[in-house]
C-alpha positions in Angstrom: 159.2 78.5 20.4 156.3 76.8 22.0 153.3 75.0 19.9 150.2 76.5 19.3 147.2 75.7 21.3 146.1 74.2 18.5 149.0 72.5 18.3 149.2 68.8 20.0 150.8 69.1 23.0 154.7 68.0 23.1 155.8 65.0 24.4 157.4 64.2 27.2 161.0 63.8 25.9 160.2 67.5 23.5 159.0 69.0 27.3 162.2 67.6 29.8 164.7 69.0 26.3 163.0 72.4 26.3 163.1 72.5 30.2 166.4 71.9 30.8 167.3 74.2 28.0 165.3 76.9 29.9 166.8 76.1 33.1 170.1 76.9 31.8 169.3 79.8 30.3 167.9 80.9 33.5 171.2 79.9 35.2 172.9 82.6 32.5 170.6 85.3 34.0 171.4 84.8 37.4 175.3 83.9 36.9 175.4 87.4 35.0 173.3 88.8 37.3 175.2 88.3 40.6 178.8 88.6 38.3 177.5 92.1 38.5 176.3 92.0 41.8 180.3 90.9 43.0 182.2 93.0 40.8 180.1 96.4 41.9 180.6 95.4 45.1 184.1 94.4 45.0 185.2 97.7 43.1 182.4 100.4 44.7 182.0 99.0 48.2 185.6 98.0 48.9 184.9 94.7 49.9 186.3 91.6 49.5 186.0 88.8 46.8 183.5 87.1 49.6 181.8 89.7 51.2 181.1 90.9 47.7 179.7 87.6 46.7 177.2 87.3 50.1 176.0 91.0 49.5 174.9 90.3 45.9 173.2 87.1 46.5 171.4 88.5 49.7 170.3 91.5 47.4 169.4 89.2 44.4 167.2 87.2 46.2 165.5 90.0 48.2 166.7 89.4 51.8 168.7 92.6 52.1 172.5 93.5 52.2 174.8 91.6 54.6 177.5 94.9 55.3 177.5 97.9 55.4 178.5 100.4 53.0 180.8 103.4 53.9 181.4 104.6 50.3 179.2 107.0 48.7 179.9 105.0 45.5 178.9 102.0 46.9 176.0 103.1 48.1 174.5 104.3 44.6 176.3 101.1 43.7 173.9 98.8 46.2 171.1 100.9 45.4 170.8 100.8 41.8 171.6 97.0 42.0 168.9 96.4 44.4 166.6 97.8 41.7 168.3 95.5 38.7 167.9 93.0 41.0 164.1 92.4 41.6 164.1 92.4 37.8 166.6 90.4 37.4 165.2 87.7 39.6 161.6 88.0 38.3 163.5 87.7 34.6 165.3 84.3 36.3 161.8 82.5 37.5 159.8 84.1 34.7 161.9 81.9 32.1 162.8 78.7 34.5 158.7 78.0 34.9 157.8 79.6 31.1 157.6 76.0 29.7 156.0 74.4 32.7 153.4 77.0 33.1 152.9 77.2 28.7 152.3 73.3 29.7 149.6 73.3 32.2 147.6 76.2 30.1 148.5 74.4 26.9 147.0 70.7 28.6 143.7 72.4 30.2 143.2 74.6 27.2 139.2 75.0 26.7 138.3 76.6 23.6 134.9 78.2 24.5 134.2 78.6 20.5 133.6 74.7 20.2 131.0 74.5 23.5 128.7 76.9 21.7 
């Protein structure tokens, strides 16, 4: 998946393909993710197609839901999506910044075996 720190590090062109690649896999994690989010909604909370939409990208992203649920359903509903969701959003930035952050550590490796 990613080269070996011994490995020379990929080029430019190898790093920009295997970013964008991650960056739309990322985007597949957070379309499912709030597809999830708007159906629960829409089917456990009773509400609409738009409220549904604002409640699961305000939970998704951590700022908290937008309406208030009536529904005993919906509640368990917003609850157990609240919990998917911080997953689900560390699972999002986790693999949009995998190959940047495999980059820097890969460029500044220091292998302490060779200074001795």
């Amino acid at each position: 998946m990613f080269e070996h720190h011994k490995e020379q590090l990929a080029s430019r062109n190898a790093f920009v393909s295997r970013q964008v690649k991650y960056f739309f896999l990322s985007l597949v994690i957070l379309s499912v993710s709030i597809g999830i989010g708007i159906v629960g909604y829409h089917i456990f909370g009773r509400l609409s197609w738009i409220d549904s939409f604002l409640n699961a990208s305000m939970i998704l992203t951590g700022m908290g839901p937008a309406d208030h649920l009536d529904t005993t359903e919906g509640k368990l509903f917003a609850s157990f999506y609240a919990l998917f969701s911080g997953v689900a959003f560390l699972t999002f930035i986790g693999v949009l910044f995998a190959p940047i952050y495999h980059r820097f550590l890969h460029k500044f490796h220091f292998d302490y075996q060779e200074k001795k």
